[in-house]
N, C-alpha and C positions, 0 to 999 in steps of 0.2 A: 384603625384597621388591624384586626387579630392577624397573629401567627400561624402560616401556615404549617400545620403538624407534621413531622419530619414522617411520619406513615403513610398519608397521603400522597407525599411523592414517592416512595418506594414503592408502595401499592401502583398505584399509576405507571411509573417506568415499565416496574416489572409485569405489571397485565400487558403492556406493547413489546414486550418481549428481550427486552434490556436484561444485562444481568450484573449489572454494578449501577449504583446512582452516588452522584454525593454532589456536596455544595462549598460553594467559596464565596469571598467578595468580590464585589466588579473593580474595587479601589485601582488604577492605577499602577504598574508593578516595570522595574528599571530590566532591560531585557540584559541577560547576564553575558559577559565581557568576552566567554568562551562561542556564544553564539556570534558576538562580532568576529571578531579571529577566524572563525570558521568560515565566515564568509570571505575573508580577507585572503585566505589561503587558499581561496578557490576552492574549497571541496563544494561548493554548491552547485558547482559542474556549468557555469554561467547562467544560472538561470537568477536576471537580474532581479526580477519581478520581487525574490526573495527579499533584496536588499532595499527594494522603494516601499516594501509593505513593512519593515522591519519600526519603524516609528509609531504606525498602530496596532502593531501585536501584541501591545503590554497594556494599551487603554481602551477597554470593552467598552466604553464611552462613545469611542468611533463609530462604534456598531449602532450603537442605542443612546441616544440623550437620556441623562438622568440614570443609567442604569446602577444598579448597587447591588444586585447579588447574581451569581450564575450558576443554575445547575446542570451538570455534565455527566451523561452517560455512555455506555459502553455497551454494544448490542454484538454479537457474535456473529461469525460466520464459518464455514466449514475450510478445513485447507487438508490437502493431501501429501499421506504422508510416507508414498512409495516412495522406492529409492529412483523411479523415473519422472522426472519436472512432470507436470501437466502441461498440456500445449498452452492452459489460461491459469491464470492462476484463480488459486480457489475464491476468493473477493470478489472476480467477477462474473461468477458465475453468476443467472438471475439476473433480477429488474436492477439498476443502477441503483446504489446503496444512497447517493447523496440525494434523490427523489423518495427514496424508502422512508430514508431517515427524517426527511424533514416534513413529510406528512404525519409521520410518528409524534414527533415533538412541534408538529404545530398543534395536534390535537391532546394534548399532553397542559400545553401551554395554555389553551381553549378553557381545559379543565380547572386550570389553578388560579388567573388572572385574569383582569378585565382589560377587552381588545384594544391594544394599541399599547401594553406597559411592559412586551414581552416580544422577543426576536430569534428565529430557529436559526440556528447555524452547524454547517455540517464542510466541516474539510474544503471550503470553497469561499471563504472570507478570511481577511487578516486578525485571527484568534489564535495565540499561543493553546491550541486546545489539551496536548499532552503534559503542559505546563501547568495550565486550569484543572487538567482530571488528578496530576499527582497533589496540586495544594487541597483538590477537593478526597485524597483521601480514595481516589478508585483505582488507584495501579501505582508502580515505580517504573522509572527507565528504566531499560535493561541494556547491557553490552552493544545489542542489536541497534539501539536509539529508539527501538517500540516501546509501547506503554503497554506495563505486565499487567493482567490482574492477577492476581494469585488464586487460583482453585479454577480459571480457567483458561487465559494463555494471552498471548500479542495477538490473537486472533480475534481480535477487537472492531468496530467502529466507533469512531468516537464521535458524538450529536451534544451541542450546548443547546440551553434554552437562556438568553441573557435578560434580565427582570428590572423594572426600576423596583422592585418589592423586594424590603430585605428578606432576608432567606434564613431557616434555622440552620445550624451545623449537623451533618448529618455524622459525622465521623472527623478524627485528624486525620494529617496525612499519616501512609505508609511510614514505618519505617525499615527497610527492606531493601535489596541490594542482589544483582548475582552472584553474590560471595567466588569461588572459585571457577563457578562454572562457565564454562569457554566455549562450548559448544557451536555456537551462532558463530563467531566468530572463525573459528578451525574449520566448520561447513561451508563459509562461505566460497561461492565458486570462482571470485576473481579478485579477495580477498581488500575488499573493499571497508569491511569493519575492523576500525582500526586498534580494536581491544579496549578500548579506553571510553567507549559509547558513541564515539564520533567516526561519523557516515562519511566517504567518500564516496558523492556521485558521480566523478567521473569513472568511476571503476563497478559502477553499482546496476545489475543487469536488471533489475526493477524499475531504474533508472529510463534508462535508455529501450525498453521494450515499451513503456509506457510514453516515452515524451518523448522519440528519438529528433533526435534537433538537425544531430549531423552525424556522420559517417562514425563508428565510435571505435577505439583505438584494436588492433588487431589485437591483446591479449584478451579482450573483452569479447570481440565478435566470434572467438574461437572455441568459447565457453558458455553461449548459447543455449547449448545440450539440447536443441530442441524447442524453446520454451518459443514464445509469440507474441504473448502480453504477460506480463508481470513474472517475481521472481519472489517464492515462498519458502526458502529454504531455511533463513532465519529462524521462519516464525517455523515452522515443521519439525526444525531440530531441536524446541527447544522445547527445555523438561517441565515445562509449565502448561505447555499445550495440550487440550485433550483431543483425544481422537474423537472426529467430528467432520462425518464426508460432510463436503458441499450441498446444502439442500437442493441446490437447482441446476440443473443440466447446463454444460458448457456452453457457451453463444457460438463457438467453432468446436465443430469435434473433428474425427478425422476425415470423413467423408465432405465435409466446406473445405476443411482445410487444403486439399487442394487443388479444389475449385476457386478458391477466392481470388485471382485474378479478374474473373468473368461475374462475381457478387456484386451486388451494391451493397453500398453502405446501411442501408435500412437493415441486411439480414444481421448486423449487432448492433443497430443504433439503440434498443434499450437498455443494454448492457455497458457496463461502463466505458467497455471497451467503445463507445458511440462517439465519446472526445478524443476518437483519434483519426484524423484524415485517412480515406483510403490509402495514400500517397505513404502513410509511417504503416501502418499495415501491410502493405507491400515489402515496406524496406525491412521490415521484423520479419516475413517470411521469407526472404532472399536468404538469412542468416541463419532464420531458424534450421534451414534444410542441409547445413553443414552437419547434421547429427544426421543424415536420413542419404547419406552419401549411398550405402545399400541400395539402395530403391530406387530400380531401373526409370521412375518418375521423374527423380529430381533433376539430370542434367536437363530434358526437356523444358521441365517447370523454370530455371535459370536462365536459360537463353531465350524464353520468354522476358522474365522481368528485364535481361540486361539489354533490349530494346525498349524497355516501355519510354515512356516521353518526360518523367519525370528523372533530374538530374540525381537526387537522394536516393531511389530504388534503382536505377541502373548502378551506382556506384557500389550499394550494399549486394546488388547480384552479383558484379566484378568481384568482388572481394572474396565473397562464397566462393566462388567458380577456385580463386587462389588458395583459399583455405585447404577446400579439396583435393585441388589437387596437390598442395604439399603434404595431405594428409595420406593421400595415394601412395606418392612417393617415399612417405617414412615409413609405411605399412608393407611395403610391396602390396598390393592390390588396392580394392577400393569398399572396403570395411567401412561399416559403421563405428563412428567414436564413438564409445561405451560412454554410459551417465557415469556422474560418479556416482558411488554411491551416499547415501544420506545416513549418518549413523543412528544407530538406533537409540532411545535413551528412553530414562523410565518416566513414568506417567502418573503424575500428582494422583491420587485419589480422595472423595469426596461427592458431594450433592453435584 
């Protein structure tokens, strides 16, 4: 069986609209000591699933019997880079990226391999993916804990395709670092990166906007600014990123937004935002509307949720109702908290 030509996969990636590809072996790999600790120390904000998956994130084998090479790419998406959050974040804007992506790379995979010797994977299987894309040579971790490319940013997706067919090397790895640069980290809203590349999600409003589990600590719910689902500040601040609106219009703009009590869930079930119960959706807009204290709307819209029937949105409604009004009270009147702002920073140039 010939070699497949290291052109042919970049030709292919990049005609589906990728803009990094490269490759690795499936062999095996001991998951590093610093990811144990990490778990150990709680920053993974209890989310166990992390720790039962954590014995097949190093053996692509799990995935695939027989597999021996994997190729991993990186497909863009747009993030905003005002100084006011977006109510979604730029990611989910559009069709759900893990349906995008894995009809990309099964038709990718169609191309290269005969059926049955090759499996799409997209952010939703036990795959060290950012692990896979640094050995394969398409990005380095950055401060933030994203996977950089360089010339284009953490504004990344990242899709494997896992192969029993060995694979040419398309590149080594990076070798590449945020040298000084701090940015992401000094951005962050609730100071959840801890300078060192390590995430804490219980402090992490990407976190908790996306998975809200439980009621999440008042320095957290205070720093909201607004936001709904997801938190982009990292990637926005940082000097890798290129300016690059969202291709596709918001699943909530502000005219759902607050409607969405009276919504079903169908009007963003094809947006990512789709894995999320009405029920966390509610409790992200309870919180989000501590920025929107202004708007003779909101206390209305609050003493709605703090009735609704679920126990997790009436508690994230209470909470607003207390934010605000301590926010009231330190202000004399009932101002809106200003965003912070998002520093500016310079902007890689290139293809």
């Amino acid at each position: 069986m010939s070699e497949i030509a290291p052109k042919s996969i970049r030709d292919l990636f990049f005609a589906h609209g990728f803009v990094a590809v490269g490759t690795t072996s499936a062999d095996p790999w001991e998951v590093p000591q610093r990811v144990r600790r990490w778990l150990d120390q709680g920053y993974h904000g209890g989310r166990e699933y992390l720790r039962r998956h954590l014995p097949l994130k190093g053996n692509p084998a799990s995935l695939l019997e027989g597999a021996q090479g994997i190729l991993v790419g990186a497909y863009p998406y747009g993030v905003a880079t005002t100084t006011a959050p977006p109510l979604v974040a730029g990611y989910a804007h559009g069709p759900d990226y893990h349906l995008l992506l894995r009809e990309k790379l099964t038709s990718i995979g169609a191309s290269l391999f005969a059926q049955g010797t090759y499996r799409a994977v997209v952010d939703s299987a036990p795959l060290a993916e950012r692990h896979v894309a640094v050995q394969a040579g398409v990005g380095f971790i950055g401060l933030s804990g994203n996977l950089i490319v360089p010339g284009v940013g953490p504004n990344v997706f990242l899709g494997s395709l896992i192969t029993t067919r060995p694979l040419p090397v398309l590149q080594p790895p990076l070798e590449a670092t945020c040298g000084e640069c701090r940015r992401c980290v000094e951005a962050c809203p609730t100071g959840a990166l801890l300078g060192d590349g390590t995430l804490d999600a219980r402090l992490c409003l990407s976190a908790y906007t996306t998975d809200l589990r439980a009621l999440p600590p008042r320095e957290v719910a205070q720093n909201y600014q607004g936001r709904l689902f997801g938190c982009e500040t990292c990637v926005a601040v940082c000097p890798h990123t290129r300016d690059r609106d969202p291709l596709y219009p918001s699943p909530v703009g502000e005219q759902l937004y607050w409607q969405l009590p009276q919504l079903p869930k169908r009007v963003w079930s094809n947006s990512v935002m789709g894995g999320q119960s009405k029920k966390r959706v509610l409790a992200n807009l309870a919180l989000s509307l501590v920025a929107r204290g202004g708007d003779p709307r909101t206390p209305k819209l609050l003493e709605q949720l703090a009735r609704a029937p679920e126990p997790l949105v009436r508690e994230s409604a209470r909470l607003a109702q207390e934010l605000l009004a301590r926010t009231r009270t330190s202000q004399g009147g009932g101002r809106e908290i200003e965003f912070s702002p998002i520093p500016s920073s310079p902007r890689p140039t290139g293809p």
